[in-house]
Each structure stands twice: as structure tokens, then as C-alpha cells.
C-alpha positions in Angstrom: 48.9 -172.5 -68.7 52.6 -171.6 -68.5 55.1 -174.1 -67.4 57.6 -172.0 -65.4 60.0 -174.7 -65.2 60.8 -174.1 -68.6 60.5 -170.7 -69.2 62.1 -169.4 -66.3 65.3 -168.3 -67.7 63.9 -166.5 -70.3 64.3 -162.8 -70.5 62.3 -160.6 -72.5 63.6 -156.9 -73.5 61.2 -154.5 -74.7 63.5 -152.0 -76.6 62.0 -148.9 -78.7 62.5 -148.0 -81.7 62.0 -145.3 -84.2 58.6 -145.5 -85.0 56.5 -145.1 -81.7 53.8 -147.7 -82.8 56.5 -150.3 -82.8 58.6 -152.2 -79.8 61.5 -154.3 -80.4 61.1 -157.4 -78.0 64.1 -159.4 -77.7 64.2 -162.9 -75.8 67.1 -163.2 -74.4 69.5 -165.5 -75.8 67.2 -166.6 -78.4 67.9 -166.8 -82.2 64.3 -165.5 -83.9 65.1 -166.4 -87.2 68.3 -168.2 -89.1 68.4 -166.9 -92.2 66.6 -163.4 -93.3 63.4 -161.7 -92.0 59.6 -162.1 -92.1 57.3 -159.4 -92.2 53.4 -160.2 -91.5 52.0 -156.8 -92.5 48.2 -158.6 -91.8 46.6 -161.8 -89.9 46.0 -164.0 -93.2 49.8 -163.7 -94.1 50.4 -165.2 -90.1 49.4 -168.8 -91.4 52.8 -170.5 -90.9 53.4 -169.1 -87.7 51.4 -169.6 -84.8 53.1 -167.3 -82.3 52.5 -164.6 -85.1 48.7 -165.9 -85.1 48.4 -165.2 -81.4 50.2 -162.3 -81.6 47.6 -160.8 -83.8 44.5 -161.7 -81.7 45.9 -159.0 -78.8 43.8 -156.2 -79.6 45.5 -153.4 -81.1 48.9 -155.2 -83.0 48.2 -154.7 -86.4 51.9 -156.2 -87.5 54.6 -158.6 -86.9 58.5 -158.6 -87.7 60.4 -161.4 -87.0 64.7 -160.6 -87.1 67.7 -161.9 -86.4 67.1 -162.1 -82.5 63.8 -160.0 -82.4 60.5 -159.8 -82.6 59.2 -155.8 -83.3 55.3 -156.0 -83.2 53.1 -152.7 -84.5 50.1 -151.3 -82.7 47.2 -148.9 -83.5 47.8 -145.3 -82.8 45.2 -145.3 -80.4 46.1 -148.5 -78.9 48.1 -148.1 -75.0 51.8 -150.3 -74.9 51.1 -150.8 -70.7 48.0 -153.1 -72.1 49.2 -154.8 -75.3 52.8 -156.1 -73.7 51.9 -158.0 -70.8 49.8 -160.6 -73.5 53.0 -160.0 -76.1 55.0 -161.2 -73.3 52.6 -163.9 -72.6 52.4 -165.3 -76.0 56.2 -165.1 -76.8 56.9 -166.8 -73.2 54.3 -169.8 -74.1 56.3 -170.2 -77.6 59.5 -170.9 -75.9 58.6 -173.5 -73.7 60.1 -176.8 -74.7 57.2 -179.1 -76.1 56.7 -183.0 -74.9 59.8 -184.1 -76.1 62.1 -181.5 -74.6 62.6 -179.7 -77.9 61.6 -176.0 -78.8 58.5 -175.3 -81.2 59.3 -174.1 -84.6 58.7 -170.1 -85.1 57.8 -171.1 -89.0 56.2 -174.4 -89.8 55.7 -173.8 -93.5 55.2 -171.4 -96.6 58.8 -169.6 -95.4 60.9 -168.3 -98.4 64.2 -166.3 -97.4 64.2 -163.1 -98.7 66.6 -163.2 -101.7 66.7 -159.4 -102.6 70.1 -159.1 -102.1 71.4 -162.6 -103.7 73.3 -161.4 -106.9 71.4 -163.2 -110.0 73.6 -163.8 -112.9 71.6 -161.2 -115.3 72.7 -158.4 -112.5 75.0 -155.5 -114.0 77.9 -154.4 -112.1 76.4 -151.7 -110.4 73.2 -153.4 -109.4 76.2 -156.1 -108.2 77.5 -153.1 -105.7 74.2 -151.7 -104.8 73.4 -155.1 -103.5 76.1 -155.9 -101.5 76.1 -152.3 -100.3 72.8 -152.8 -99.1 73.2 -156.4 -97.6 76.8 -155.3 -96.0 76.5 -151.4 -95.1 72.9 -150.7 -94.3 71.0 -153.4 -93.8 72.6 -154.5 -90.5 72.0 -150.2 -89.0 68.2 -150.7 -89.9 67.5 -153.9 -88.6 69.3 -152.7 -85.6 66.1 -150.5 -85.5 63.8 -153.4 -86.1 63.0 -152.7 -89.0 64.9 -153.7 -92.9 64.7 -152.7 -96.7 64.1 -154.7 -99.5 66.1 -153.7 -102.7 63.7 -153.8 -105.8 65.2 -152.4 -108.9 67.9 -149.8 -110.4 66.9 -147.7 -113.4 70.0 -147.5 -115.3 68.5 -144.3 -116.9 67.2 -142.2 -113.9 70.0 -143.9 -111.7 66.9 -144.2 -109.1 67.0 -147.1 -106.7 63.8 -148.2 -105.2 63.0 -149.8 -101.9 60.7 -151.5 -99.5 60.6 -150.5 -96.2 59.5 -153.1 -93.6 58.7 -153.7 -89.8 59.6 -150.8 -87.9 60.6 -148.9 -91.0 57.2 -148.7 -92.4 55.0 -145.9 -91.5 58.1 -144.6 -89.6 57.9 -140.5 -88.9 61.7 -140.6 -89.2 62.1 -142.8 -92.4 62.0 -140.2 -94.9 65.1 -138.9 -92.9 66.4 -142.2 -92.8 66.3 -143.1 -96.7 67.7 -139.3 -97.6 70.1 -138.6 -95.2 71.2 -142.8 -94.6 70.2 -144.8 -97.0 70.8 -142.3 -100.6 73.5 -140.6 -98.9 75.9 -144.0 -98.8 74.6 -145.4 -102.0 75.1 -142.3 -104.1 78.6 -141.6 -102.3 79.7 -145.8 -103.4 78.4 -145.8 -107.0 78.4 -143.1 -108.8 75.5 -143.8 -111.0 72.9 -144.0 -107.9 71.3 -140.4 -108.3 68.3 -141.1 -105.9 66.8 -143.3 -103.4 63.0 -144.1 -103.5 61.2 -146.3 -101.3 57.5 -147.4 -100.3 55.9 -149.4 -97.4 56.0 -153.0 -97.9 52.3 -154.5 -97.6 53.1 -158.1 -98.1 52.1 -158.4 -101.7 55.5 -159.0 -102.8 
């Protein structure tokens, strides 16, 4: 049973995005996560997180994205928003309630790894260097805006292609494709001259 007490300040935005099987919900004044995202493209990955356990019992959410100060949840095609958010907004309400000791519940509880595409490694070449930080600085911050965000996984020095994951909203986007040409390759071939292309694939949480 909610406790109202707590929870009454809490507002919830449900903001669109993009992709129409995804919603952005923000709770208002709440920082989701510290450091990085966390994509739960299926229930078995949703082990360390019990609002993103509950989440995927609603009927029709088959994924979960966890941003800066968002949550963007997935849903069948066939699946109907005006029935799947009132129990999103349920579920995220009940996280947020302060526990027995007055203190909030963790969103993680274990298994988190912050995503560390971006972090330069010492083996990086220059350009892999600027690709990263052009990524992390320039782009990165515009997508997850969206509630989505892309995962850099490797340069070939030889084709000058970059390849990418797309996540949350981003993945099985209609309007990704014209994202990653005219956004994402656009800006990385106009900042280093050796990027010739921009490639990128769903993210399905084997990575």
C-alpha cells in the first residue's frame, strides 16, 4: 500500500520521445542514477534492481533505461500507454517512499558496473582519444536528452568506421538511422578527419 505521506511531493513527467514504444518518465527532483546509464534490454538482466523487476511484470514493457534523472521504459507495439502508465507510475511512486529508517531505497543493490566506454585507456591512439571525448562531450548529452545513449565500441584505423551501440530509446528507433547519419557521423567526421563512417547496432545486453 502506498504511504502518501511520503510520496506526496513527488511528481512524475511522462515526456515522449523519439521512438513511439518508449516514454521518458522523470520524477521530479530526483537523481536516477549518479554516474552513467543502465540498460535492462530483458527481465533476467533486472536482478539488481527491484523497481526494474516490477517494472517488467506490467504487461507489455519489454525494457528499462535508467538516466541521469529518468527512467524511459519500452512497450510492445501492440501494447496501449493509457494502461501500462498508471502501474509505471505506481511502481516508481512505491520506490520513492522513504523506507523504516527515513532513508530512500537503493535503485541498484548490486552487479552495477558504470559504463566505461568513453574513459580514455592508455593503449588509445589519438584519434580514438577525440572520438571519445567527442562522443562523451558533444553527443552523448543530445541523445540521452531523448532517453536514449550510445556506446562507443571500436575505430578501424583502416576503414576509418566507428561503430556504436544504440541503447534505451535509441534502439529500434524509426528515426535512429537519421539520427546516426545526419547527428552522430555528421559531427564525428566534421572533428576528425579520419572518421569516414558511422555504424551502429542495437544494444541487447550481451555486452
Amino acid at each position: 500500500m502506498l504511504n502518501f505521506k511520503n510520496i506526496y511531493k513527488l511528481f512524475i513527467q511522462a515526456k515522449p520521445t523519439p521512438n513511439p514504444n518508449f516514454l521518458k518518465f522523470i520524477p521530479g527532483g530526483k537523481q536516477v542514477m549518479l554516474n552513467g546509464t543502465y540498460d535492462f534490454t530483458r527481465p533476467r538482466e533486472a536482478k539488481c534492481s527491484p523497481l526494474a523487476q516490477k517494472l517488467f511484470l506490467i504487461d507489455g514493457v519489454t525494457r528499462v533505461f535508467y538516466g541521469k534523472d529518468y527512467i524511459s521504459i519500452a512497450k510492445k507495439e501492440e501494447s496501449r500507454w493509457e494502461e501500462i502508465k498508471p502501474q509505471i507510475f505506481e511502481h516508481i511512486m512505491e520506490h520513492y517512499q522513504l523506507d523504516s529508517d527515513g532513508q530512500e531505497k537503493k535503485l541498484i543493490i548490486d552487479g552495477y558496473q558504470e559504463n566505461q566506454d568513453t574513459q580514455i585507456n592508455e593503449d588509445d591512439s589519438e584519434v580514438v582519444q577525440l572520438i571519445k571525448e567527442i562522443i562523451d562531450t558533444r553527443i552523448r548529452p543530445t541523445v540521452q536528452e531523448d532517453g536514449g545513449d550510445i556506446v562507443f565500441r571500436d575505430f578501424d584505423e583502416k576503414s576509418g568506421i566507428v561503430q556504436l551501440y544504440m541503447k534505451g530509446s535509441c534502439a529500434g528507433c524509426p528515426s535512429s538511422s537519421v539520427t546516426l547519419k545526419n547527428g552522430i557521423e555528421r559531427m564525428l567526421c566534421h572533428y576528425v578527419a579520419e572518421v569516414k563512417e558511422v555504424v551502429a547496432e542495437d544494444y541487447n545486453g550481451s555486452d
